[in-house]
C-alpha positions as a Markdown table, in Angstrom:
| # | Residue | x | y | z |
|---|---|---|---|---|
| 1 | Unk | 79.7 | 94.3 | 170.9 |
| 2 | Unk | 78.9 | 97.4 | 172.9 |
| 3 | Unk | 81.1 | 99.6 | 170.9 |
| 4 | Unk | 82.9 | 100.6 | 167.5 |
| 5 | Unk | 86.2 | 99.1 | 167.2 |
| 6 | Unk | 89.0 | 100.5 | 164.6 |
| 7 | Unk | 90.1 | 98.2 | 162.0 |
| 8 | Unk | 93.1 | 98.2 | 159.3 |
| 9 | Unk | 92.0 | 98.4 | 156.1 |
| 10 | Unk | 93.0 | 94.5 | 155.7 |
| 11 | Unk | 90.7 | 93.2 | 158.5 |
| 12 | Unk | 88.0 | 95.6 | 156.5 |
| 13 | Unk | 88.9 | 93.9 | 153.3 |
| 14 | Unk | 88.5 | 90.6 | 154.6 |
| 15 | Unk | 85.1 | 91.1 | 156.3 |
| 16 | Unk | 84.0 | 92.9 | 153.5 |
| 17 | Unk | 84.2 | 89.7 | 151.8 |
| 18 | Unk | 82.8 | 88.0 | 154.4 |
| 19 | Unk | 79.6 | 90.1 | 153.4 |
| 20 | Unk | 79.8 | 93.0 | 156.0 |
| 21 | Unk | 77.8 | 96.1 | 154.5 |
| 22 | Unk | 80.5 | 99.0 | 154.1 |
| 23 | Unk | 79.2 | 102.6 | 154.2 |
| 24 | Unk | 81.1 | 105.5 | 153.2 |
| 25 | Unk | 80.0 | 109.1 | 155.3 |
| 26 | Unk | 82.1 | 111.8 | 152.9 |
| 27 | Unk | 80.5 | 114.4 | 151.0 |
| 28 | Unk | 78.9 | 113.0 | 147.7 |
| 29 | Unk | 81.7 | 114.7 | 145.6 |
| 30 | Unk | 84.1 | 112.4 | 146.7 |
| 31 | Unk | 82.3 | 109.3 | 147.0 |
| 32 | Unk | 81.3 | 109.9 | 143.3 |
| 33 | Unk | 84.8 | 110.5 | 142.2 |
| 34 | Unk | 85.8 | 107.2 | 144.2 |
| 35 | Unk | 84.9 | 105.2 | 146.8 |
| 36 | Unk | 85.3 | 101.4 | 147.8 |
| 37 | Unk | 83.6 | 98.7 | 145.3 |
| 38 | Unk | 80.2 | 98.0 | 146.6 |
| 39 | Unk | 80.0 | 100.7 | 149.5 |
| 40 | Unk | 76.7 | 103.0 | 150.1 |
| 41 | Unk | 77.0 | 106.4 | 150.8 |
| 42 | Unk | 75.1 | 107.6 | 153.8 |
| 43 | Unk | 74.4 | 111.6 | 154.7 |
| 44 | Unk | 72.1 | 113.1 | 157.0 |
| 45 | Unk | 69.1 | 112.4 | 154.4 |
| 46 | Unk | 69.8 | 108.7 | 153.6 |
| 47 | Unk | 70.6 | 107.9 | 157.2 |
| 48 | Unk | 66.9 | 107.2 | 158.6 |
| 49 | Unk | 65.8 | 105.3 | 155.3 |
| 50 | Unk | 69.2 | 103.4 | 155.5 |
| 51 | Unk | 68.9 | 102.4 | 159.8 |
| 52 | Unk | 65.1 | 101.2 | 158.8 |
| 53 | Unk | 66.1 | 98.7 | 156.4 |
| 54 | Unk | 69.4 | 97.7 | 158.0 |
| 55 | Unk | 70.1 | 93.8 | 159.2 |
| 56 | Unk | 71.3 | 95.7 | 162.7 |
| 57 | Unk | 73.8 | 92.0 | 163.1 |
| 58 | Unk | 75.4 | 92.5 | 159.7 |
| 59 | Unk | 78.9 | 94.0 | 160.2 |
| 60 | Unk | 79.0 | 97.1 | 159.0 |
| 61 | Unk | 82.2 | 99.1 | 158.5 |
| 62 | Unk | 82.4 | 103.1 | 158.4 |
| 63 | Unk | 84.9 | 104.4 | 156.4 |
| 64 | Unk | 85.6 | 108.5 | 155.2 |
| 65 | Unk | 88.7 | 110.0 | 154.1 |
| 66 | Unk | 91.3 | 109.5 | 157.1 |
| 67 | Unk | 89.4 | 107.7 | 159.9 |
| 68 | Unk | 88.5 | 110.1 | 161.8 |
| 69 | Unk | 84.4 | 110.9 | 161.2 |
| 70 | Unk | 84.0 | 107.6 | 160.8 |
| 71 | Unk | 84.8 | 107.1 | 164.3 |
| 72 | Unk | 82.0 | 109.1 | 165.4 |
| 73 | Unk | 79.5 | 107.6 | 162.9 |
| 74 | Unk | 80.3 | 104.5 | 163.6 |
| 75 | Unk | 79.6 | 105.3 | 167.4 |
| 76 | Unk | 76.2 | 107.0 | 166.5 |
| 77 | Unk | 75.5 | 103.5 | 164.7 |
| 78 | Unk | 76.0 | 101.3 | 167.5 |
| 79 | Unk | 73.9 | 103.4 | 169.0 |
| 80 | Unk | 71.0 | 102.9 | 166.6 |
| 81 | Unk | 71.1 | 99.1 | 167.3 |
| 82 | Unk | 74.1 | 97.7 | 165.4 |
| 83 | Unk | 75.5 | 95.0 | 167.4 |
| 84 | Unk | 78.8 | 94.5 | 165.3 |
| 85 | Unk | 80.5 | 98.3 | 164.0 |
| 86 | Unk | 83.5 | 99.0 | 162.7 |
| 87 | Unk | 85.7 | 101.8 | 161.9 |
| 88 | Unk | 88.0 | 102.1 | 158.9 |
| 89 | Unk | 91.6 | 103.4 | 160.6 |
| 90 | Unk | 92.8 | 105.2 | 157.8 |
| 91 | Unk | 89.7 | 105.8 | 155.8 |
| 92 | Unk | 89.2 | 106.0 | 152.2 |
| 93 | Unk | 92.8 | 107.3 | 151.6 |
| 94 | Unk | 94.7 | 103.8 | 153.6 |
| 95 | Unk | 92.0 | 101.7 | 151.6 |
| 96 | Unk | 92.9 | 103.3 | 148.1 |
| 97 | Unk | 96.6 | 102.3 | 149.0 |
| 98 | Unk | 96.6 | 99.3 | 149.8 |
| 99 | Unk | 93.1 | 98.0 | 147.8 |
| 100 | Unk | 93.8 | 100.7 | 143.8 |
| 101 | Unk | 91.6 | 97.7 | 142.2 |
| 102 | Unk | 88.8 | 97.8 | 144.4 |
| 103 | Unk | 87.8 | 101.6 | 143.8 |
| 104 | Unk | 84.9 | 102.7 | 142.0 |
| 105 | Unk | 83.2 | 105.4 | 140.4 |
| 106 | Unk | 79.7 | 107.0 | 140.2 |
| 107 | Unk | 79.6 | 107.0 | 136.0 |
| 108 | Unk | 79.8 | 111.0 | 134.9 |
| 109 | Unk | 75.9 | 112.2 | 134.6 |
């Protein structure tokens, strides 16, 4: 794969259980208030550490709120050496949706 390509949040779902690595890029207020079961959060300080230790040929899907940022993360990734990237159309919001049972939260500190 050369490039990102968009995905429904079912196709996400179901390679997500295949064991694809799902990473979530919104701000860490919103990933802590929800996010999808099992994602990482990634920002411009865990992005190196996160690339370094990456399997670059395990899908990984980008997700944010709408779909939108993703879109241009998940370009960036491919970039870095990811052979298969994907981008959540819809984002967060489409997931939540479709997926209420697979949300979690960061536990209140």
């Amino acid at each position: 794969m050369t490039d990102f390509k968009r995905i429904p949040p079912e196709t996400a779902h179901r390679l997500r259980e295949q064991g694809a690595v799902v990473v979530d890029i919104r701000d860490p207020q919103s990933f802590s208030a929800g996010h999808i079961s099992g994602s990482r959060h990634l920002d411009n300080h865990s992005l190196a550490d996160f690339i370094a230790q990456a399997d670059l040929d395990k899908p990984l899907v980008v997700t944010c709120y709408h779909g939108n940022s993703s879109q241009g993360a998940a370009a960036y990734l491919v970039g870095q050496g990811f052979s298969e990237v994907y981008s959540l159309d819809g984002g967060f919001e489409a997931w939540r949706g479709l997926f209420p049972g697979e949300i979690e939260q960061d536990p209140a500190e």
